[in-house]
Each structure stands twice: as structure tokens, then as C-alpha cells.
N, C-alpha and C positions, 0 to 999 in steps of 0.2 A: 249305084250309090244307095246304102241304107240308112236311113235316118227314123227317126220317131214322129208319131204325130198326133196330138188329142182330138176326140172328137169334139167339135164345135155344136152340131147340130145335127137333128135326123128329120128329114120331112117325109110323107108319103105322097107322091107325084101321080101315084094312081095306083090302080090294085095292082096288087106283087111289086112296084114300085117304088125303091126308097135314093133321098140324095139323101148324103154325105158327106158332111163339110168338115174337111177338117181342119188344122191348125199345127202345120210343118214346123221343127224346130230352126229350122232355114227355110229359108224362104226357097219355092220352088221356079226354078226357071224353065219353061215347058214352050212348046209350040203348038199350035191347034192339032187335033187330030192323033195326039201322044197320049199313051195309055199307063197306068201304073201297077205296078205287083205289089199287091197288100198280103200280108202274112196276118193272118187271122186265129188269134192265140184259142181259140175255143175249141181248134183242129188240131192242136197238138199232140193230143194222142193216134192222129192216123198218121200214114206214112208222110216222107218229108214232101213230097211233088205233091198231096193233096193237100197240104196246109197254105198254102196259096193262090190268089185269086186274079186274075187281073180287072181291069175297070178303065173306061175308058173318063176320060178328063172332061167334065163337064164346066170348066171355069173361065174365062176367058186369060188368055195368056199374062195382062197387063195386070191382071187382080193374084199379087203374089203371095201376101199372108193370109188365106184361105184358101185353098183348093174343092173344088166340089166334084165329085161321084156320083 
């Protein structure tokens, strides 16, 4: 499933450490432990398999209009 998502928020959680929040134009339906592939526009110019990232879901399931990374 691809969809769009604005960024909400950036925190640093510790050195080299950033969360993520963002703001799905659907709301996400996930289960603990589910991870997501972000396409990172700023990698465009490399090949198509390095333009994407995965991340694993740092939100709790029940918190649907916000997702955190």
C-alpha cells in the first residue's frame, strides 16, 4: 500500500537518534512489531533500491493519526 505522509514532528532521542512522527493521509492500521518502507525524495538521484528505507514502528497500534519512527 502507498500513501503520503507529512511530517508532524522530529525529536532527537539520543545521539544519532531521530523519531519521526508523522501524519498518514489514512489513517494507519498496523500491529506491534510491523515495520514501514519510506521513500526518501532527497535519494532520488541514486538507484531505485537505494531510495528507500525501512523503519520500524515506534507507535502504539491504537494511536492511528500519527505514526512514530
Amino acid at each position: 500500500m502507498n500513501q503520503h505522509a507529512h511530517i508532524v514532528k522530529r525529536t532527537t532521542v539520543a545521539t544519532g537518534t531521530t523519531e519521526v512522527v508523522f501524519s498518514p493521509e489514512v489513517p494507519l492500521n498496523f500491529v506491534a512489531g510491523q515495520y514501514v518502507t519510506v521513500t526518501i525524495p532527497t535519494l532520488k538521484d541514486l538507484p531505485i533500491k537505494d531510495q528507500f528505507r525501512d523503519f520500524s514502528i515506534a507507535s502504539s497500534p491504537e494511536q492511528k493519526e500519527n505514526i512514530a519512527i
